[in-house]
C-alpha positions as CSV (number, residue, x, y, z in Angstrom):
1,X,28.2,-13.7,41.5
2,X,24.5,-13.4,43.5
3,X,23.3,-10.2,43.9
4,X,20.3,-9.0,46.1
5,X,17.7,-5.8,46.7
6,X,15.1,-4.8,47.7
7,X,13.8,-3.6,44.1
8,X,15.1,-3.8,40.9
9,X,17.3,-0.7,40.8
10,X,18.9,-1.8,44.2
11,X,20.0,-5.2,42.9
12,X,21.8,-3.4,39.7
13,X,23.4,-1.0,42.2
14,X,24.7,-4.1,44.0
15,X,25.7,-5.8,41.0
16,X,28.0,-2.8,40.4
17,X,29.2,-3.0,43.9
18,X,30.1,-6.8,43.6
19,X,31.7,-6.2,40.0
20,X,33.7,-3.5,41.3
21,X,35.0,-6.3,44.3
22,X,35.8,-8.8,41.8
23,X,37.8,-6.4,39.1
24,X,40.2,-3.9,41.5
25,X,42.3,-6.2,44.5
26,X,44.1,-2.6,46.0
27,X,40.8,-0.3,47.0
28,X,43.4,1.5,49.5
29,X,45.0,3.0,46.6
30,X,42.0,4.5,44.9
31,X,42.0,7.7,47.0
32,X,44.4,9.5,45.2
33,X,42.9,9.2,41.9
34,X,40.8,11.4,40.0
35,X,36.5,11.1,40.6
36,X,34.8,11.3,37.6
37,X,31.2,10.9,36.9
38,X,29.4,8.9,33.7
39,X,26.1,8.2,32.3
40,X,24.7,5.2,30.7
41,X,22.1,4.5,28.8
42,X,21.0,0.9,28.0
43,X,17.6,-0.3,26.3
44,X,17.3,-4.6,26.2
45,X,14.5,-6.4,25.3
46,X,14.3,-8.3,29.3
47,X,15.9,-7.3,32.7
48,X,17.9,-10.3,32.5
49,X,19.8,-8.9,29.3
50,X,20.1,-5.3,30.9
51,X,22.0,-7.0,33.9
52,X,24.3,-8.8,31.5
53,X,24.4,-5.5,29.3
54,X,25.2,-3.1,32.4
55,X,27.8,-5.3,34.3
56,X,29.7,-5.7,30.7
57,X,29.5,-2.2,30.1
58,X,31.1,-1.6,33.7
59,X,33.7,-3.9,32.8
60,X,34.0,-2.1,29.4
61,X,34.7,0.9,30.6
62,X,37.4,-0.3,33.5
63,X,39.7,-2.3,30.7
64,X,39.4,0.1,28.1
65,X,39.3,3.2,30.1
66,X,40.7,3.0,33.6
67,X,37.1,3.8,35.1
68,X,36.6,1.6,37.7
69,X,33.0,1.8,39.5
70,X,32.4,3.4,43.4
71,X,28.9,3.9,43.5
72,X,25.9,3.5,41.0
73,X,22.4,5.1,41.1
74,X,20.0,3.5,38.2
75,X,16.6,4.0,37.0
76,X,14.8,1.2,35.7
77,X,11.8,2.0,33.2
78,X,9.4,0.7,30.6
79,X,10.8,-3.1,31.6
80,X,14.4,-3.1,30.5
81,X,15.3,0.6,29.8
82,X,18.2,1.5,31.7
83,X,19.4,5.1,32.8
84,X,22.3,5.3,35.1
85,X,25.1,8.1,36.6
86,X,28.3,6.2,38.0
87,X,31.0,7.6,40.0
88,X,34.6,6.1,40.2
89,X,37.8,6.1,40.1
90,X,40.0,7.1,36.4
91,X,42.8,4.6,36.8
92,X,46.2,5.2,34.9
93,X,47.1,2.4,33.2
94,X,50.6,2.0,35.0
95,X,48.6,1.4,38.6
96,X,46.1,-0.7,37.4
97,X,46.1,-3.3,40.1
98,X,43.4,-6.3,39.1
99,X,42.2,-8.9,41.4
100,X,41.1,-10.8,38.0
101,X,40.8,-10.5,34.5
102,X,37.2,-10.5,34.1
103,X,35.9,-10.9,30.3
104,X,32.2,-10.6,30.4
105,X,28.9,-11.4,32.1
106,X,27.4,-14.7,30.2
107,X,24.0,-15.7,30.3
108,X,24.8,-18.8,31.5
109,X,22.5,-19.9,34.4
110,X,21.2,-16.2,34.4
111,X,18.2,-15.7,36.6
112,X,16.9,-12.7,38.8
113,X,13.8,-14.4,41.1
114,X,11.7,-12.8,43.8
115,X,12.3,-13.8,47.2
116,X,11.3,-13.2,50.2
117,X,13.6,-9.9,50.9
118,X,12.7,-8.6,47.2
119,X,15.3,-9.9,44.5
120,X,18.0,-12.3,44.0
121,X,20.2,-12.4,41.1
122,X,22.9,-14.6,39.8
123,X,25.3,-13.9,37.2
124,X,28.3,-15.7,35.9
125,X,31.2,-13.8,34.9
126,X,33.7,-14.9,32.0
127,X,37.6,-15.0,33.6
């Protein structure tokens, strides 16, 4: 998966965005569920491992707890301190509707780089 933003917070929201793509194939359905809201809090020692860290917690809490993702606002501090509020979608397990079965984010081939539009990251997730 390759990511992009403007800034560092921007390119985790997207990563969200994109992770949400790849784990729910029936987004028409998701209106008549439940919105709930959620906090994280992750601490890594570079940004590369909070990516990793936030896009498996994301796909944590969507297989073990029907949350699936809508829309992500992140603060980035200190480095590779992460705070976060999500808002999605609780999922019964009986209408769980995947596109795939996604495992992790690796660290395979990892890499966020500048560029000329701000940052570009690429992340390979475990089917």
């Amino acid at each position: 998966m390759v990511v992009t933003g403007a800034a560092l917070e921007e390119l985790f929201v997207h990563a969200a965005d994109g992770l949400a793509v790849q784990l729910f194939s029936a987004p028409e359905r998701l209106s008549g569920y439940k919105v709930v809201r959620r906090t994280i809090e992750l601490n890594a020692q570079t940004c590369e491992e909070l990516l990793v860290d936030w896009l498996n917690e994301l796909i944590y809490v969507f297989f073990a707890d029907g949350f699936l993702c809508a829309k992500a606002c992140v603060s980035i501090r200190e480095e590779a301190v992460l705070s976060g509020c999500v808002e999605g979608y609780s999922i019964p397990p009986k209408d769980m509707v995947y596109a795939r079965e996604i495992k992790a984010a690796t660290y395979h081939g990892l890499k966020i780089e500048k560029n000329d539009a701000g940052l570009e990251a690429e992340v390979l997730l475990d089917v």
